[in-house]
C-alpha positions, 0 to 999 in steps of 0.5 A: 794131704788127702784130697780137698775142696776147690772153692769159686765164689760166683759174685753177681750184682746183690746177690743170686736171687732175683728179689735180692736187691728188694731187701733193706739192706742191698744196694740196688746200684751195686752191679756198676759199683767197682767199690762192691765187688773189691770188697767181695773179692777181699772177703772171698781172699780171706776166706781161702777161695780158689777164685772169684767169678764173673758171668757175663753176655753181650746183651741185656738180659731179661726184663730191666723191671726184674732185677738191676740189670747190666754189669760191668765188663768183667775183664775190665773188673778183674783188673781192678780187683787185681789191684786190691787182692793178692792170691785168689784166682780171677775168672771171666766169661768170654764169648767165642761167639761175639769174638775174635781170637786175637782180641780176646787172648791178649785180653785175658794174657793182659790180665793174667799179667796185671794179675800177677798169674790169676786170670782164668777165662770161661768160655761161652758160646752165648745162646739166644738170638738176642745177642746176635742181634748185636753184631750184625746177625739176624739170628745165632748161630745153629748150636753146633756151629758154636762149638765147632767155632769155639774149638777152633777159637781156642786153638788159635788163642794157645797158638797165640799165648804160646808164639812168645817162648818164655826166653824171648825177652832177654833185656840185654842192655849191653848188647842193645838186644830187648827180645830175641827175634826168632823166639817170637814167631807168627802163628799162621794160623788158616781154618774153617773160621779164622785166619790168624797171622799172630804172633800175640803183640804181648809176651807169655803170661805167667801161668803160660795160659789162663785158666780155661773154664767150660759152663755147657753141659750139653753134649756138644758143652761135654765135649768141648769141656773135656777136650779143652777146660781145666775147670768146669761150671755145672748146673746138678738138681741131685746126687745121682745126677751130679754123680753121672755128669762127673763120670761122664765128664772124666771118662770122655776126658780120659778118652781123649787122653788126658788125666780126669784129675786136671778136669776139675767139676764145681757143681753150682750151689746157693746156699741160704745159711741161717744159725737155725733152720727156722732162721735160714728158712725165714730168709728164703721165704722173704726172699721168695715173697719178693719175686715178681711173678710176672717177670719170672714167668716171662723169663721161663716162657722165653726159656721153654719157647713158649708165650706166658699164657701158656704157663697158668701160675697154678698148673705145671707144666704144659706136657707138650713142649719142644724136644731138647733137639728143637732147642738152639740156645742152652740145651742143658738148662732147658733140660734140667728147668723141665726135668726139675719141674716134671720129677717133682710135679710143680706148679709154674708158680712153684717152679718160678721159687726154684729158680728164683734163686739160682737159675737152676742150681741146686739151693741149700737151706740150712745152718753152716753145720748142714751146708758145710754136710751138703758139701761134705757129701756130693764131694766124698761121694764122687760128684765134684771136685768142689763148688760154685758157691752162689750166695743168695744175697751179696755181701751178707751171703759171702761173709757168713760162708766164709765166717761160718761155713769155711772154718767147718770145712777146715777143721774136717781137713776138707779145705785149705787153711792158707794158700800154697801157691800164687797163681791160680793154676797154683790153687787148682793143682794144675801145671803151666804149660810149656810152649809148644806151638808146633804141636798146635799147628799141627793139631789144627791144621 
């Protein structure tokens, strides 16, 4: 079978596009709704998708006027998704920052259990000192004090997930014996940022370890992407831009020695699908007529590190603004907001349209045909191994990918008819580790 597309189905509230929950049809309470995003998740199942995918922060985000705000924790989403879907793969953010090791390993080994082996976990290191309001912190932590943290903490989260070997528990009811004792062992784990004794009060997961996500394209996000994830959430404007952080990424894998094909690159893309051009551009003008504009200016300010009345709605950019390197919460978005707004020469107004529906992520307008041909391209071309897919609106964007785009990518041999395997390391390609908590000491020591 030649080479095919992974697919991720990123689910949020009514949709990716902030004035979503405007239109006639959304539910503006479906963030909290368990109800929206089972049913999401068995449209998602039904298409074949690898995963379904949540965000998340421990704090609200933005202005509660803008969009529905808040959401669901997600890990305690997945199990609940996990009780209405078989195959497809559940993924969730986690902080390393607002975090312990400990807590966060059995959570996401919980649900790898629940789930039958499908839980995958991205790993954050949460920017903005909003957040670290919340634990007891003045201010976040400086950026490369998160990374440095989050290598550590998922160090100590594979001591743990591997202090159980597969064989432990042997359930010998005639002997008396449920588990061996010496194959369950602490980790003593001691370093620049956690003590750990362990062992994890939960057996080994079915996949051994969930899946490991990385969303960071800074160049600390690089590094820890290419030393640690399986699969990697990236935000790319244009081809040649994607096609660069793909040989990047892969290159810096392959330097630390491990094979590019276990890194997986799923560039995000929302696509507003229409069975006309005419019919698709409708509904991203609809939707754009519905921003608020004074909210999303806010958001940009705080994003630039600048106050609102610096960014005239009918001006660009101001041209002096804060160097990436002044920029302590997510370097690689701020970075692509003003490389976006300065190659293509927009107005704050016009800019605040772009990001109106994915934040950054590159938005596709068109029929299946032509969404189906975006695709087709940047994946042919060497610039990922598949796609964030992001629909604009929820639940009407999920089901005309599914039902109009997926049946495309099928009959060009580029996606999956029927799932292979059960686990989500199944759809990805990628093996289960063997437990080798030696090697892990070792490596941190």
């Amino acid at each position: 079978m030649s080479k095919q597309l992974h697919l991720n189905a990123f689910l949020m509230s009514t949709g990716h596009h902030e004035a979503s929950w405007r239109l006639p049809e959304s539910d503006p309470f479906a963030n909290v709704k368990v109800e929206h995003y089972q049913e999401l998740a068995r449209t998602a199942e039904r298409g074949k998708f690898d995963s379904v995918f949540f965000a998340d922060s421990p704090v609200l985000i933005g202005t509660v006027g803008r969009r529905p705000a808040g959401s669901l924790e997600p890990t305690v989403l997945l199990t609940a998704i996990a009780a209405v879907t078989s195959r497809i793969g559940l993924i969730a953010t986690a902080s390393t920052t607002y975090n312990e090791p400990f807590n966060l390993a059995r959570r996401f080994a919980s649900v790898d259990h629940v789930s039958g082996g499908r839980a995958g976990w991205n790993v954050v290191t949460t920017a903005g000192p909003e957040a670290a309001r919340n634990f007891n912190l003045s201010d976040q932590p400086a950026h490369a004090e998160r990374y440095e943290r989050a290598a550590e903490f998922l160090e100590v989260a594979y001591k743990l997930w591997d202090s159980w070997q597969d064989d432990a528990a042997i359930a010998d009811k005639s002997e008396g014996v449920w588990a061996v004792q010496e194959r369950v062992q602490p980790i003593d784990h001691v370093g620049r940022y956690f003590q750990v004794r362990g062992p994890l009060n939960l057996p080994r997961s079915p996949q051994g370890h969930p899946l490991i996500v990385q969303a960071g394209s800074s160049e600390d996000g690089k590094g820890l992407a290419a030393r640690y994830a399986e699969a990697v959430f990236t935000a790319q404007q244009t081809l040649e831009d994607a096609q660069e952080f793909y040989r990047d990424l892969k290159a810096r894998a392959v330097a630390l020695g491990r094979d590019p094909s276990s890194v997986k690159i799923l560039p995000g893309i929302v696509p507003v699908i229409g069975s006309t051009v005419e019919e698709a551009e409708r509904l991203e003008h609809k939707l754009d007529s519905l921003i608020r504009p004074e909210y999303a200016r806010s958001q940009l300010a705080k994003t630039l590190r600048v106050s609102p009345e610096d960014l005239p709605f009918d001006q660009q950019l101001p041209a002096e603004l804060p160097d990436e390197d002044e920029i302590e919460g997510a370097k690689s978005r701020y970075t692509l907001i003003v490389t976006l707004a300065r190659r293509e020469k927009l107005t704050v107004r016009e800019l605040i349209g772009r990001l109106g529906g994915g934040r950054g992520h590159r938005t596709f307008t068109g029929t299946p045909e032509q969404v189906a041909d975006a695709i087709q391209q940047w994946f042919e071309a060497g610039a990922a191994d598949g796609f964030n897919i992001m629909p604009p609106v929820l639940p009407s964007g999920l089901t005309t990918f599914v039902d109009e785009v997926i049946p495309i990518l099928q009959a060009r041999g580029l996606f999956r008819r029927e799932y292979t395997g059960t686990t989500l390391r199944d759809h990805y390609g990628l093996p289960r580790p063997a437990g080798n908590t030696g090697r892990l000491q070792e490596a941190s020591a």
